[in-house]
MIPAVO-992353 format. One record per atom (N, C-alpha, C): residue number from 0; residue in one letter; atom name; x negated, y negated, z negated. Coordinates in Angstrom, 3 decimals, decimal comma. Each point is the difference from the previous one (the first is absolute). Example, Ala and Ser with C-alpha at 12.3 -4.5 7.8 and 13.67 -1.06 7.14 Angstrom:
SITE   k r  a       xx       yy       zz
SITE   0 a  N  -13,190    5,690   -7,800
SITE   0 a CA    0,890   -1,190    0,000
SITE   0 a  C   -0,900   -1,200    0,000
SITE   1 s  N    0,350   -1,050    0,720
SITE   1 s CA   -0,820   -1,190   -0,060
SITE   1 s  C    0,770   -1,090   -0,730
***
This chain:
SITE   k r  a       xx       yy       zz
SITE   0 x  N  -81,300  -99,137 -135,298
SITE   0 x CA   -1,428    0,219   -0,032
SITE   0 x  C   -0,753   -1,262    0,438
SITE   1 x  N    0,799   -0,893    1,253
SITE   1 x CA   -0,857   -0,971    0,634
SITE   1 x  C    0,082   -1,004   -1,682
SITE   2 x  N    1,140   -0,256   -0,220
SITE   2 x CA   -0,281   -0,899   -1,393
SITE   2 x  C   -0,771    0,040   -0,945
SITE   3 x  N   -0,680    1,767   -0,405
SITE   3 x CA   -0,771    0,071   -1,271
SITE   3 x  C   -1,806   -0,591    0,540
SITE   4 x  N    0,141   -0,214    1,980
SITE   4 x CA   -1,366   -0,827   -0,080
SITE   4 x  C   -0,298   -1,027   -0,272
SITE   5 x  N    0,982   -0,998   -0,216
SITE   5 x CA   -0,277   -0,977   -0,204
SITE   5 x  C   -0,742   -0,267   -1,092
SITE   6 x  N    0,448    1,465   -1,183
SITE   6 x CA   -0,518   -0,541   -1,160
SITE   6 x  C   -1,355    0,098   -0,367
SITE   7 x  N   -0,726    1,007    1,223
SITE   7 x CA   -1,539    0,370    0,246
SITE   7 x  C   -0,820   -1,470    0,344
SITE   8 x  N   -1,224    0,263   -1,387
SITE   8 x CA   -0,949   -1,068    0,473
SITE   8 x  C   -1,228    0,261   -0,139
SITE   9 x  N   -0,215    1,283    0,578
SITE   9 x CA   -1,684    0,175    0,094
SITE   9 x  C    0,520    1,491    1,366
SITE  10 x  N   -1,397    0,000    0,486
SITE  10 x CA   -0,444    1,204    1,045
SITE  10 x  C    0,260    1,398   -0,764
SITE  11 x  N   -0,131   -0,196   -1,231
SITE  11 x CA   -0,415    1,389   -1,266
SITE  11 x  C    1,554    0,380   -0,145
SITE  12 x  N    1,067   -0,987   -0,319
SITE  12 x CA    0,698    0,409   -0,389
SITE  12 x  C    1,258   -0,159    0,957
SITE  13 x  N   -0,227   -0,219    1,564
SITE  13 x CA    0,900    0,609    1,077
SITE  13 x  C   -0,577    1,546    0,055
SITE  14 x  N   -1,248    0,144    0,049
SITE  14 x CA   -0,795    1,205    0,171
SITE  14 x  C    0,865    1,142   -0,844
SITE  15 x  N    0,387   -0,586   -1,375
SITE  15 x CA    0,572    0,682   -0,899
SITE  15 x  C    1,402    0,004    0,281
SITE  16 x  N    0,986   -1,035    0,589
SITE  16 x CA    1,040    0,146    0,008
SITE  16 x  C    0,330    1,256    1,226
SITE  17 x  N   -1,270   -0,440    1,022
SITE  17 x CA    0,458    1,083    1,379
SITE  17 x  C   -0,035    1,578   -0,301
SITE  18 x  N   -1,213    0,122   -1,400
SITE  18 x CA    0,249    1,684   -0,049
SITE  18 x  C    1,664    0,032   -0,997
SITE  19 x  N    0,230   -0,790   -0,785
SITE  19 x CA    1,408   -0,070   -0,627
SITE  19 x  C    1,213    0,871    1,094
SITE  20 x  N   -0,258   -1,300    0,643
SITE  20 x CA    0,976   -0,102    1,100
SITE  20 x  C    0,190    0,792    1,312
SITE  21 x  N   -1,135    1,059   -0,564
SITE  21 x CA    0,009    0,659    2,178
SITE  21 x  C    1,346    0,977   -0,079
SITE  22 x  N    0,052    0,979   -0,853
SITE  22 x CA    1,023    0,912   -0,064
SITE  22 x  C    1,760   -0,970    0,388
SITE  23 x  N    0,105   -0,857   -0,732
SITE  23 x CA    1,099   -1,140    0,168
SITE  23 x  C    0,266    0,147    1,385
SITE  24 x  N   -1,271   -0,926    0,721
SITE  24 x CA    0,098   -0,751    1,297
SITE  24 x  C   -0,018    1,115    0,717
SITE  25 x  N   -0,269    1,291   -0,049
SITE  25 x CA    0,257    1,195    1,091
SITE  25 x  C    1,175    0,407    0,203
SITE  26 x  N    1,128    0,041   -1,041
SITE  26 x CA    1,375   -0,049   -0,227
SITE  26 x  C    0,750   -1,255    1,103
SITE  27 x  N   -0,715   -0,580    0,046
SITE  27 x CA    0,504   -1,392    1,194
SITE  27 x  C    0,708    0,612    1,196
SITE  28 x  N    0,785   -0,715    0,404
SITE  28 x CA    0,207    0,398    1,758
SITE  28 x  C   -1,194   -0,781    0,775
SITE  29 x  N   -0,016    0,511    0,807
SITE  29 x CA   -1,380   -0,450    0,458
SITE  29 x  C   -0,247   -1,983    0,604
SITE  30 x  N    1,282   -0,424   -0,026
SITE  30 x CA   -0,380   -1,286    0,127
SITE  30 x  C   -0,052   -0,875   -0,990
SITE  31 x  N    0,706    0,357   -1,128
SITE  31 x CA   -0,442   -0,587   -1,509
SITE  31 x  C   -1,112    0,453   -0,434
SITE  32 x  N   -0,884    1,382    0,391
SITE  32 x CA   -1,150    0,247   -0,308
SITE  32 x  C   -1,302   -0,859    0,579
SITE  33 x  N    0,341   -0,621    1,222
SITE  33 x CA   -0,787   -0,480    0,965
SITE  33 x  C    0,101   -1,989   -0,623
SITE  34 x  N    1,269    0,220   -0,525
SITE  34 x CA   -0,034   -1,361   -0,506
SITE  34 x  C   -0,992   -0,436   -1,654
SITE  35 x  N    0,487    1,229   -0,176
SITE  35 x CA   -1,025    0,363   -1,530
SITE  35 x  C   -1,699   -0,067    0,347
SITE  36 x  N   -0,079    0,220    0,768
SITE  36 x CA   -1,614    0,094    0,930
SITE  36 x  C   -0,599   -1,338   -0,123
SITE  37 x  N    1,190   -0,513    0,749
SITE  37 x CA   -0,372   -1,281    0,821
SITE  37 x  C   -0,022   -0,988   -1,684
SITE  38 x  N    1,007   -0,403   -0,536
SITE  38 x CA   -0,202   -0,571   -1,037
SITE  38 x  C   -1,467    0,362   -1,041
SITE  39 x  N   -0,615    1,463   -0,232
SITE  39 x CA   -0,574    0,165   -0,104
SITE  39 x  C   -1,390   -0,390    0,350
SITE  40 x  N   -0,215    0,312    1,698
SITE  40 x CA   -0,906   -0,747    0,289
SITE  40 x  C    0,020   -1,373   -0,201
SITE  41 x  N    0,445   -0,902    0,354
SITE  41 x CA    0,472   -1,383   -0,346
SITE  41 x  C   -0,655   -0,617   -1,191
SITE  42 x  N    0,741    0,853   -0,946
SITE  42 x CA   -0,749   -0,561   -1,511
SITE  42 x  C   -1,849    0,478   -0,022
SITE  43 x  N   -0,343    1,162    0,095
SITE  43 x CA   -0,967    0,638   -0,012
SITE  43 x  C   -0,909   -1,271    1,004
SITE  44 x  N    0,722   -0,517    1,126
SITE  44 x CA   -1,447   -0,817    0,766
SITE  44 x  C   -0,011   -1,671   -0,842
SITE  45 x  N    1,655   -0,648   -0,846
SITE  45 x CA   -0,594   -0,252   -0,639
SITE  45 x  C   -0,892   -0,656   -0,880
SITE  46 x  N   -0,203    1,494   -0,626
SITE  46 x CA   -1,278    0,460   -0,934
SITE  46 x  C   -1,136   -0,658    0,650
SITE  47 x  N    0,116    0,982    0,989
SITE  47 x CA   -1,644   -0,334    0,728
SITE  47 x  C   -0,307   -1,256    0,719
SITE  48 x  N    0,924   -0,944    0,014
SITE  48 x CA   -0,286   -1,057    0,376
SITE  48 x  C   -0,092   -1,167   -0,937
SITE  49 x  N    0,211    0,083   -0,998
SITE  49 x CA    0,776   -0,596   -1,207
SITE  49 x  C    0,850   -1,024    0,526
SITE  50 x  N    0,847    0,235    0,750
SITE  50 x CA    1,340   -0,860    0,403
SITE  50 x  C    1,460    0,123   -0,463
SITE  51 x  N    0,843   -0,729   -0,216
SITE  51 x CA    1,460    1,118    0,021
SITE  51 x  C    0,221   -0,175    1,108
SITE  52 x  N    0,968    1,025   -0,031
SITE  52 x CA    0,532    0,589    1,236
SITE  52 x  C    0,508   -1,004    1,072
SITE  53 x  N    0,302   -0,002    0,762
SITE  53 x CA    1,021   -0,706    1,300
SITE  53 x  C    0,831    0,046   -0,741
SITE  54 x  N    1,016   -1,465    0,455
SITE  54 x CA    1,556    0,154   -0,039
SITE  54 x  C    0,448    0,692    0,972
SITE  55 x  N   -0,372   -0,007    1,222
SITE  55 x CA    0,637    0,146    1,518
SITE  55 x  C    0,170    1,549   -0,431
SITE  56 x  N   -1,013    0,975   -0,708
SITE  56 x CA   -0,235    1,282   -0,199
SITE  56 x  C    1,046    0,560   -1,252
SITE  57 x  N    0,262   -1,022   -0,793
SITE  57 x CA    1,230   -0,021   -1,293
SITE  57 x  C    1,174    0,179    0,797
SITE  58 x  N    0,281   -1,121    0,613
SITE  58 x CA    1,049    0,162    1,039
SITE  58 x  C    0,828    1,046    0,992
SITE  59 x  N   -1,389    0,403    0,469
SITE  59 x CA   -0,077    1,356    0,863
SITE  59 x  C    0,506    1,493   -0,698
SITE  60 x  N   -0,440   -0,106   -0,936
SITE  60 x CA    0,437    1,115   -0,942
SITE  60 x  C    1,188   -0,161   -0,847
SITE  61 x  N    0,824   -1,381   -0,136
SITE  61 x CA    1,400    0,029   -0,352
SITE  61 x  C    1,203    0,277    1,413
SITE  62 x  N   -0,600   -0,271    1,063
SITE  62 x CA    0,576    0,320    1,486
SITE  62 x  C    0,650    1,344   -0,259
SITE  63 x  N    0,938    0,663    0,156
SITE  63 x CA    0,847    1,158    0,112
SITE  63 x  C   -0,738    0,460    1,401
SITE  64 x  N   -0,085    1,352   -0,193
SITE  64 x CA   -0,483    0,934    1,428
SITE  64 x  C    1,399    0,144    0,881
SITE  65 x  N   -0,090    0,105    1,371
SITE  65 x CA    0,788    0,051    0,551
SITE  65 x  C    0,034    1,606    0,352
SITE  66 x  N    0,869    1,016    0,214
SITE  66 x CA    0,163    1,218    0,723
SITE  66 x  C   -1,303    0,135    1,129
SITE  67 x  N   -0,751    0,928   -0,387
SITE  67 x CA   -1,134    0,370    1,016
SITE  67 x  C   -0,869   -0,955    0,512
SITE  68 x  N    0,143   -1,031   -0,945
SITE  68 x CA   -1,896   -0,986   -0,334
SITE  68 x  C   -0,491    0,097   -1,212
SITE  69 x  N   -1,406    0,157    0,211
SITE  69 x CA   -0,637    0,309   -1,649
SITE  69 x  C   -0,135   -1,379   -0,190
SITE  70 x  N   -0,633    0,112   -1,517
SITE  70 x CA   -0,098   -1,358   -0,522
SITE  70 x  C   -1,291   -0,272    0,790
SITE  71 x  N   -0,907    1,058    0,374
SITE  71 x CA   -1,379   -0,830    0,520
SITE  71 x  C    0,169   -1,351    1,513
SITE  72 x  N    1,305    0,183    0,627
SITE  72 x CA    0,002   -0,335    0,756
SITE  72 x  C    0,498   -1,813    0,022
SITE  73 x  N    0,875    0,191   -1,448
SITE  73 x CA    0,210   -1,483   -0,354
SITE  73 x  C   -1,099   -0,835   -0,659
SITE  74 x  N   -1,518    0,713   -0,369
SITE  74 x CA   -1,036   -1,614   -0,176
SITE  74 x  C   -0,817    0,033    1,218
SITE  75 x  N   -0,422   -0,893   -0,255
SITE  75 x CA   -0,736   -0,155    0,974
SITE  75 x  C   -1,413    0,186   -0,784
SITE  76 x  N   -0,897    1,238    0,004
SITE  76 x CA   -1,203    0,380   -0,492
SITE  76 x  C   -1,493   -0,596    0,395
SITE  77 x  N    0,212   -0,959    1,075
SITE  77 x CA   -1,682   -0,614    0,625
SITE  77 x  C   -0,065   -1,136   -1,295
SITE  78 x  N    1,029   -0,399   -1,069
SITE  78 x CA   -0,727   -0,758   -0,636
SITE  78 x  C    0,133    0,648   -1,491
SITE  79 x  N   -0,296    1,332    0,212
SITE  79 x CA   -0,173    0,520   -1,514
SITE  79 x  C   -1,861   -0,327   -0,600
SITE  80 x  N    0,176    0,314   -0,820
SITE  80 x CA   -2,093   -0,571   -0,563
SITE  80 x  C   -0,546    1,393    0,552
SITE  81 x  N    0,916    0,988   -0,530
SITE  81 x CA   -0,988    1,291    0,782
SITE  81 x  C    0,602    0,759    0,871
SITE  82 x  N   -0,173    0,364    1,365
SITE  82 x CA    0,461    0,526    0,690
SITE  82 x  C    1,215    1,397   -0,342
SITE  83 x  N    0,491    0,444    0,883
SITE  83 x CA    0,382    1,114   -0,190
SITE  83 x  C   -0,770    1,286    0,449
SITE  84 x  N   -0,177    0,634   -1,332
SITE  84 x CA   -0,662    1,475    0,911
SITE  84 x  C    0,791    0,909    0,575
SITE  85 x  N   -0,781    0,158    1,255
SITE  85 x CA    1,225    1,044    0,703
SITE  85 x  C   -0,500    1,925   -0,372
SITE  86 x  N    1,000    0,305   -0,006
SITE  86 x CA   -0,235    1,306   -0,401
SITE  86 x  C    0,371    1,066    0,574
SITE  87 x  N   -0,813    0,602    1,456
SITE  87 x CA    0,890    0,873    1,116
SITE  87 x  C    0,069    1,009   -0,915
SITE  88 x  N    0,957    0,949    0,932
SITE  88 x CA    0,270    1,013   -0,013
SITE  88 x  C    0,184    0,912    1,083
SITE  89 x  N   -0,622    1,272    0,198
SITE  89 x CA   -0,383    0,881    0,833
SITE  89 x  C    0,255    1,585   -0,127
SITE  90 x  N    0,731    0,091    0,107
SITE  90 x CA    0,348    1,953   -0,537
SITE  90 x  C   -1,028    0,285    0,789
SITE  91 x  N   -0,114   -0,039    0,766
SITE  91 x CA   -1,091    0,807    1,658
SITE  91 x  C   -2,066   -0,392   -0,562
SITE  92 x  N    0,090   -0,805   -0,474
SITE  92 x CA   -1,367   -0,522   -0,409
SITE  92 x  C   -0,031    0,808   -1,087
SITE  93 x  N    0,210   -0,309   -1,444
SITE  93 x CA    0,733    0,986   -1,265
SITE  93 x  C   -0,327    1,664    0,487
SITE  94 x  N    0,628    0,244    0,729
SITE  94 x CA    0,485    1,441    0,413
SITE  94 x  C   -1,837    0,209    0,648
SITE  95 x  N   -0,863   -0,506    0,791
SITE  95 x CA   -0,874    0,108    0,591
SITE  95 x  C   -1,043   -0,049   -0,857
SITE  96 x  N    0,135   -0,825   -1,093
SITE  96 x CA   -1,475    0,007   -1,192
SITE  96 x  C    0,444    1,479   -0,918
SITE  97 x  N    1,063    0,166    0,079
SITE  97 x CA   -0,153    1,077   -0,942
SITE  97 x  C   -0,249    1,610    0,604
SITE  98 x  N   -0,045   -0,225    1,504
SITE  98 x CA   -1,158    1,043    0,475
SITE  98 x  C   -0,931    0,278   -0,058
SITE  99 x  N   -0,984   -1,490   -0,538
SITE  99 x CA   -1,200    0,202   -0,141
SITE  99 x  C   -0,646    0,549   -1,119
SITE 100 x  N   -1,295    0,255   -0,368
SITE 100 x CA   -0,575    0,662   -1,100
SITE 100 x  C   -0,130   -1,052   -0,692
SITE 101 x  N    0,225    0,689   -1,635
SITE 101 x CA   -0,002   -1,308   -0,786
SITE 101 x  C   -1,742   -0,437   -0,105
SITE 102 x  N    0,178   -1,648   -0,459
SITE 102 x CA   -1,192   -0,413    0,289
SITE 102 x  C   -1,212   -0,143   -0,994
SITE 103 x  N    0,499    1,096   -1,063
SITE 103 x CA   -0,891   -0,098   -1,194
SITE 103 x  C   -1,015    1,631    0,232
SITE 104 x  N    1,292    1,068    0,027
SITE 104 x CA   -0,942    1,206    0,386
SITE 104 x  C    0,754    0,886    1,281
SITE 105 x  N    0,172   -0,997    0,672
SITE 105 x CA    0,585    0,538    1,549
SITE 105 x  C    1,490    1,461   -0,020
SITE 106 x  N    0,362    0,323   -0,881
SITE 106 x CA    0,704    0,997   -0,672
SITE 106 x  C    1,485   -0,388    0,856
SITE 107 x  N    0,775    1,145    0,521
SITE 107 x CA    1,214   -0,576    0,780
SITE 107 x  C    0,777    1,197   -1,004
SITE 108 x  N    1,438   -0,169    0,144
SITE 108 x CA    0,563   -1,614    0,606
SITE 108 x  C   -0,237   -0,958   -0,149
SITE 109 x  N    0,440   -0,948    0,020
SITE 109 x CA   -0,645   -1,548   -0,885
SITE 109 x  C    1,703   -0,492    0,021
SITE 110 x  N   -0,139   -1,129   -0,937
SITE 110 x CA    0,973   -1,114   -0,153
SITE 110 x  C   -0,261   -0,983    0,339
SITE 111 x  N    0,898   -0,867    0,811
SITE 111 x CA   -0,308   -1,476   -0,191
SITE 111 x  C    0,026   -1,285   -0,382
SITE 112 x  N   -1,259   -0,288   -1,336
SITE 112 x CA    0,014   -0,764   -0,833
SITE 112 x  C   -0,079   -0,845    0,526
SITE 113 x  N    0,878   -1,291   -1,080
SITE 113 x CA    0,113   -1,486    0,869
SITE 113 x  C   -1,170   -0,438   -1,466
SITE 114 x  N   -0,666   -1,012    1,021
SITE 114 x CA   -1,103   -0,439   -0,804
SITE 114 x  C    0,990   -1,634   -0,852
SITE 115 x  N    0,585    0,327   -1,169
SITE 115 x CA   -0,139   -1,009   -0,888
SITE 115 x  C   -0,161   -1,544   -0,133
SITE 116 x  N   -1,305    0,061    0,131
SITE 116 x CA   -0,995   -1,222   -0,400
SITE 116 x  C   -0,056   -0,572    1,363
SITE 117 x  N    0,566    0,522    1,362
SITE 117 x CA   -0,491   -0,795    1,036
SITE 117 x  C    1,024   -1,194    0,359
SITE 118 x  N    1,214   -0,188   -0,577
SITE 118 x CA    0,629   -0,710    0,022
SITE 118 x  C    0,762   -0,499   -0,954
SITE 119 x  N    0,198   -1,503   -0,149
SITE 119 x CA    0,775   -0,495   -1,460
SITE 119 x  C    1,172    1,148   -0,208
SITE 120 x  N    0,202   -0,795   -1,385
SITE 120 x CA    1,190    1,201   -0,135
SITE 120 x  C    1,745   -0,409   -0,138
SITE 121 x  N    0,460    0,800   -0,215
SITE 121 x CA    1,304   -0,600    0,270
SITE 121 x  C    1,196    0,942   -0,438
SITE 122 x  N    1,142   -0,435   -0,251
SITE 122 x CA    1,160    0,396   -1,075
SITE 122 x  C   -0,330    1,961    0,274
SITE 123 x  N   -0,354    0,869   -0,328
SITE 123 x CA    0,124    1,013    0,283
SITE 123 x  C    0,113    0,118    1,738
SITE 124 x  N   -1,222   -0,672    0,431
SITE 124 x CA   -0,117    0,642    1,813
SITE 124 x  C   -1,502    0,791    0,226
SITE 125 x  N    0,097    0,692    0,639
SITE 125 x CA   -1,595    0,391    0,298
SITE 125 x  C   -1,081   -0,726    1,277
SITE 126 x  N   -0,676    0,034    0,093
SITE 126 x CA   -0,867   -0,391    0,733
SITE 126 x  C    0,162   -0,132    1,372
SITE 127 x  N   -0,090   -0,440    0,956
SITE 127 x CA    0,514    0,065    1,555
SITE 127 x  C   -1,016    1,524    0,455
SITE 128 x  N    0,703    0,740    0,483
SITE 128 x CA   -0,358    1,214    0,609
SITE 128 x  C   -1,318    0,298    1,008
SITE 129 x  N   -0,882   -1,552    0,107
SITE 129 x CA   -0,866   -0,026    0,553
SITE 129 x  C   -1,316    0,209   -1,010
SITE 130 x  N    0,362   -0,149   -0,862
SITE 130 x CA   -0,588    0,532   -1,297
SITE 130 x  C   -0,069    1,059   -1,012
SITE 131 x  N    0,031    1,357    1,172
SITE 131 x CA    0,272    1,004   -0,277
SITE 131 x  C   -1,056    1,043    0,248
SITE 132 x  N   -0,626    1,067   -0,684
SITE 132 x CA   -0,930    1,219    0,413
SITE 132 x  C    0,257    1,509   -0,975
SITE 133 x  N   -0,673    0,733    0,762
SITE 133 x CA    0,348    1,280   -0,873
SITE 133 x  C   -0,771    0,394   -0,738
SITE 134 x  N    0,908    0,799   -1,414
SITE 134 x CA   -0,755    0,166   -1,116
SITE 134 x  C    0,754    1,226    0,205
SITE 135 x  N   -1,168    1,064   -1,346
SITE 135 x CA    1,011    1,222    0,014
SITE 135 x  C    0,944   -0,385   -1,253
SITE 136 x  N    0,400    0,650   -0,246
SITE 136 x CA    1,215    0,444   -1,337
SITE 136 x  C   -0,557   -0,529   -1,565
SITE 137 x  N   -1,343    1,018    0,484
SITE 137 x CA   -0,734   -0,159   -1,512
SITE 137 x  C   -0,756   -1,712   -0,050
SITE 138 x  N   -0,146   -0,266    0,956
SITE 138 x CA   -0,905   -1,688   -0,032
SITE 138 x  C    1,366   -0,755    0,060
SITE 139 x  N    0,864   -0,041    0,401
SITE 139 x CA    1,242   -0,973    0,043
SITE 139 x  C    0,375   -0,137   -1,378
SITE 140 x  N    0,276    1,339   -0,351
SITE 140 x CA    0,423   -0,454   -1,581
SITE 140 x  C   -1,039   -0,596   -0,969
SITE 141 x  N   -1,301    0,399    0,076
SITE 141 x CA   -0,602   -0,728   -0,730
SITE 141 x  C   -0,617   -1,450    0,194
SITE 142 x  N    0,368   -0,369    1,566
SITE 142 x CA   -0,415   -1,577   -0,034
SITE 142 x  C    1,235   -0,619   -0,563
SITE 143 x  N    1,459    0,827   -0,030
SITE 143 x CA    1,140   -0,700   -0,885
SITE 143 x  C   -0,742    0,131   -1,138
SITE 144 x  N   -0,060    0,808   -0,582
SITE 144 x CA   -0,158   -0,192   -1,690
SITE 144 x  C   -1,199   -0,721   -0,251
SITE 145 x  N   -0,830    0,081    1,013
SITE 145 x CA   -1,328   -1,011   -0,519
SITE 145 x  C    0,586   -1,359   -0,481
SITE 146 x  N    1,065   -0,693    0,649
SITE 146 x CA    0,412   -1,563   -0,964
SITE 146 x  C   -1,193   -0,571    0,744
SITE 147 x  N   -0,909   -0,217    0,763
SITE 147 x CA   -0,634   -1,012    0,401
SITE 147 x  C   -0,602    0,607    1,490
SITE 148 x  N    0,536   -0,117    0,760
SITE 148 x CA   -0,016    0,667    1,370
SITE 148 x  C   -1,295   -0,839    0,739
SITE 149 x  N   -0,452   -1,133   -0,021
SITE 149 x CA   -1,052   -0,732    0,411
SITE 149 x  C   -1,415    0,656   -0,538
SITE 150 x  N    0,072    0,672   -1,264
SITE 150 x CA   -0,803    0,172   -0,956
SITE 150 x  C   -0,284    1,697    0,392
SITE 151 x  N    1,022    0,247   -0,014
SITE 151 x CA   -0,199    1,599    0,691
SITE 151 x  C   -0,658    0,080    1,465
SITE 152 x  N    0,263   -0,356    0,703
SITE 152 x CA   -0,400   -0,391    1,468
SITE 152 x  C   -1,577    0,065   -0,349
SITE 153 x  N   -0,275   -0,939   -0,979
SITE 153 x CA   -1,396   -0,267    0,063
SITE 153 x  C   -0,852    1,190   -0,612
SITE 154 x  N    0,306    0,466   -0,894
SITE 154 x CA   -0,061    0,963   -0,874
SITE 154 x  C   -0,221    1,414    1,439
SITE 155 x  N    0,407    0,086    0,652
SITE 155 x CA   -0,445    1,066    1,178
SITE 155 x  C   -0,683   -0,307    1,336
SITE 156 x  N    0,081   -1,595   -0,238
SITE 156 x CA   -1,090   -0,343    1,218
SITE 156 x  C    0,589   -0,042    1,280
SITE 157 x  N    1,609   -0,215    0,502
SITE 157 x CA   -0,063   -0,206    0,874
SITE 157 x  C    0,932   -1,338   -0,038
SITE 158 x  N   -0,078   -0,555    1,087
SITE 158 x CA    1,027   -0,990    0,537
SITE 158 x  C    1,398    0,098    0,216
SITE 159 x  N    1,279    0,628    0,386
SITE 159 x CA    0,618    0,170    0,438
SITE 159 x  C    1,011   -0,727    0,791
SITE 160 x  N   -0,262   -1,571   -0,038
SITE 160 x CA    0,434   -0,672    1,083
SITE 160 x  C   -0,924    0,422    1,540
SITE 161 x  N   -0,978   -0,019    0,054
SITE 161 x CA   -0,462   -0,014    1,038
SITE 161 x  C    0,411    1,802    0,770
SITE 162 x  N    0,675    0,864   -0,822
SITE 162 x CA    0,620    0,817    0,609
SITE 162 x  C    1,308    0,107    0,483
SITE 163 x  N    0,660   -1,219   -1,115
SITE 163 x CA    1,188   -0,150    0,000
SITE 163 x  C    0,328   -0,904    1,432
SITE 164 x  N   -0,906   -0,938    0,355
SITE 164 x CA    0,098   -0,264    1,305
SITE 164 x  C   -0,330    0,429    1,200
SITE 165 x  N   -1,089    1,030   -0,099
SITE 165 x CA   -0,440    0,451    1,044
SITE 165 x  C    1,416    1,237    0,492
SITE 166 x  N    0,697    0,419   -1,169
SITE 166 x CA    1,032    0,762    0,591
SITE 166 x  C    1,436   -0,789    0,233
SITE 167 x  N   -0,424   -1,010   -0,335
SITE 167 x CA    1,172   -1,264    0,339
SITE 167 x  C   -0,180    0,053    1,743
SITE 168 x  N   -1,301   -0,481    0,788
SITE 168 x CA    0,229   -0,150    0,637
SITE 168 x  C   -0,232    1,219    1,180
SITE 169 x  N    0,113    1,362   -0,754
SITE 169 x CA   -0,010    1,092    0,649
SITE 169 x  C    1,381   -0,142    1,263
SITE 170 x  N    0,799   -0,276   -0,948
SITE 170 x CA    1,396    0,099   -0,061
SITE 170 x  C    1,263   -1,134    0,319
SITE 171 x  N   -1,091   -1,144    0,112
SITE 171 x CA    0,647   -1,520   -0,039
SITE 171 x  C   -1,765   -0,889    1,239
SITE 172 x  N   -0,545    0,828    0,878
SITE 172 x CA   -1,037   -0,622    0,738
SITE 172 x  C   -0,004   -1,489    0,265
SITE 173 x  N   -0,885   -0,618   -0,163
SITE 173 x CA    0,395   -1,385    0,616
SITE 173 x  C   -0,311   -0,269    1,817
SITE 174 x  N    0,819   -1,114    0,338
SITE 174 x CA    0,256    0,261    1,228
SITE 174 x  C   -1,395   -0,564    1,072
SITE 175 x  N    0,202    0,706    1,007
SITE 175 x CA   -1,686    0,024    0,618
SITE 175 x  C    0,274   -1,408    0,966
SITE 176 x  N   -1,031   -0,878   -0,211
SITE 176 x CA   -0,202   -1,153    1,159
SITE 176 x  C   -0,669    0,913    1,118
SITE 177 x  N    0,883   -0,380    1,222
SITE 177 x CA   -0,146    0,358    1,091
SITE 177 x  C   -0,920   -0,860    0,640
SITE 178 x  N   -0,599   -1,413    0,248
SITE 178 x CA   -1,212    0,085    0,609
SITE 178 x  C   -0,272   -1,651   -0,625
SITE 179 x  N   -1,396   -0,813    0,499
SITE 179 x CA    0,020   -0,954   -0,713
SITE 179 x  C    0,971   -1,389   -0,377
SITE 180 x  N    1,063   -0,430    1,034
SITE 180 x CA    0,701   -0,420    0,126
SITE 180 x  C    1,042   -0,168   -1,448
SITE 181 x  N    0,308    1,421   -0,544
SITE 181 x CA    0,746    0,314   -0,963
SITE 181 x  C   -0,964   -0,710   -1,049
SITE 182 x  N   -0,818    0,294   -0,337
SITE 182 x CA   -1,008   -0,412   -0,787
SITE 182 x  C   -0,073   -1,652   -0,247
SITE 183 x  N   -0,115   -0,564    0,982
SITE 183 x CA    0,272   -1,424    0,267
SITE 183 x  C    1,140   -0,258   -0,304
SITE 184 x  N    1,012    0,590    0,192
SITE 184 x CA    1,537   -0,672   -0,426
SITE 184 x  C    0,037    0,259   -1,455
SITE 185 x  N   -0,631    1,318   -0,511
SITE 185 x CA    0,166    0,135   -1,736
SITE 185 x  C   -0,685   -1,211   -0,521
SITE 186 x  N   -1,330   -0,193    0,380
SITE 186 x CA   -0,600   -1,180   -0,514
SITE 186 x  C    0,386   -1,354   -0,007
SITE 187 x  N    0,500   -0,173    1,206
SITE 187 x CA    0,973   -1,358   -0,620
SITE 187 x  C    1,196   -0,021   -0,461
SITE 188 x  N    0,582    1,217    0,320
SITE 188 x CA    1,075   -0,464   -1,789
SITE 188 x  C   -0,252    0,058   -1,276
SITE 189 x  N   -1,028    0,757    0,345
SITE 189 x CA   -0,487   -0,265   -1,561
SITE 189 x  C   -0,629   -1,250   -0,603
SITE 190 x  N   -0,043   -0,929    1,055
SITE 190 x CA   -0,743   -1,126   -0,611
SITE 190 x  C    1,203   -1,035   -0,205
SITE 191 x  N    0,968    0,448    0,935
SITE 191 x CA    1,029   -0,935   -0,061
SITE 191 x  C    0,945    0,180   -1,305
***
């Protein structure tokens, strides 16, 4: 699979090879799948940079995995063009939005839809779980079949990131500065 990228030379037609290819790369054991990723991303940034690729990153991906190291652990990723997106995962967060009423006509149970569009996309993964709110049954399936989930959103008038975080940090709080001191120490690392 890593060989048929080479032969990709546009954004359109990795785009096209990745829906080809997702069923394939799920069949993977999971560290040839992760290597399929990574080559993936690789070519895909790229695109977006109009560069070729690293050698050091060619290299990296002819390296044999050793017993219980993934391939992510053999590049070194601070000099990729586009970062890596990280993508948590949370059964307990998950499990907590889908208590809530869904957010179109408050109707329970609800499910919890991962919003799509809030993060690039990638070989058949979903969205990091912080990007998650409840829909019922009947609105879940139809923001799937809508085919343009940004467009639907708008189409009912609400936002759903700004719910999707506010129950992010229901569940994930950020941590409280205890008096001004703390405050002063955040501020200069941040400058540093």
């Amino acid at each position: 699979m890593i060989a048929e990228l080479k032969d990709l030379n546009s954004a359109e037609q990795a785009a096209d090879w990745a829906h080809q290819a997702l069923a394939s790369k799920n069949s993977l054991v999971v560290a040839d799948a992760k290597q399929v990723e990574l080559a993936f991303q690789l070519k895909l940034s790229a695109f977006m940079t109009n560069q070729p690729t690293a050698v050091e990153h060619a290299k990296a991906l002819r390296r044999p995995v050793r017993r219980g190291q993934s391939r992510a652990t053999s590049v070194d990723k601070t000099v990729l063009a586009l970062p890596i997106t990280r993508r948590i995962r949370d059964r307990e967060h998950v499990r907590s939005v889908a208590k809530q009423a869904c957010l179109v006509c408050g109707r329970r149970p609800a499910d919890a839809h991962h919003l799509r569009f809030a993060q690039s996309r990638a070989l058949g993964r979903k969205v990091s779980d912080e990007f998650t709110i409840p829909l019922c049954r009947g609105h879940h399936r139809e923001v799937h079949r809508s085919g343009d989930e940004p467009a639907w959103w708008e189409k009912t008038g609400i936002d759903p990131t700004i719910t999707a975080r506010a129950l992010w940090l229901e569940t994930h709080p950020l941590p409280a500065i205890s008096d001004k001191a703390s405050v002063e120490d955040l501020t200069s690392a941040n400058r540093q």
